[in-house]
N, C-alpha and C positions, 0 to 999 in steps of 0.2 A: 438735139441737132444732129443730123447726119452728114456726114464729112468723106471724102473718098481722097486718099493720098497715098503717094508710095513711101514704104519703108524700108525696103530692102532690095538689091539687086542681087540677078543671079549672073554669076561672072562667065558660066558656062552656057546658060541659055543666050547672054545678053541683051537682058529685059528687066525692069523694075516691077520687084513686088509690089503688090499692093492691099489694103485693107479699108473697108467702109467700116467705121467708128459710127456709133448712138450712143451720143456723150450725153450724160445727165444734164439737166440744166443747172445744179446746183455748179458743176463743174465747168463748163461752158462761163460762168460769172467767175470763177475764179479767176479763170484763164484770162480774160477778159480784163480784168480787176489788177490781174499780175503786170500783163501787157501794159497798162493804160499808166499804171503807176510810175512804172521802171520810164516812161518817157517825162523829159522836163515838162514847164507848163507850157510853154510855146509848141512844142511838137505836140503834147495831147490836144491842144487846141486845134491845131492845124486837122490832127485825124479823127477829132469828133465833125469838124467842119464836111470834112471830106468825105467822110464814110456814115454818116447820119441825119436821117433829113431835119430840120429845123423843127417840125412838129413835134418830135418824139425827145427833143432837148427841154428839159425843165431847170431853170434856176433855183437853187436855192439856198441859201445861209448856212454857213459855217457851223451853228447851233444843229441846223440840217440833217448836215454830215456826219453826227458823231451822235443824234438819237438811236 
């Protein structure tokens, strides 16, 4: 996944650095994973609802989660 954000500002220029990342995908799920976690169950709900179309949403069992 390629991403373009700033990291750094130059106080003398007055501009923000920036860097384009090619993040691994193993790394991208982590982030992902970390993200999704750290929100209660109500707000991950809320931002699967909002940010992923219904197609790509699979249900599954508890037993599931933890193969």
């Amino acid at each position: 996944m390629k991403i373009k954000i700033p990291f750094d500002y130059d106080r003398l220029a007055q501009k923000e650095l920036g860097v384009e990342l090619d993040i691994p995908e193993r790394n991208v799920q982590s982030v992902i994973r970390t993200f999704l976690l750290n929100l209660d169950y109500n707000d991950r709900q809320k931002w699967i609802h909002t940010n992923v179309p219904n197609k790509n949403v699979k249900h599954i069992t508890e037993e599931e989660l933890y193969e």
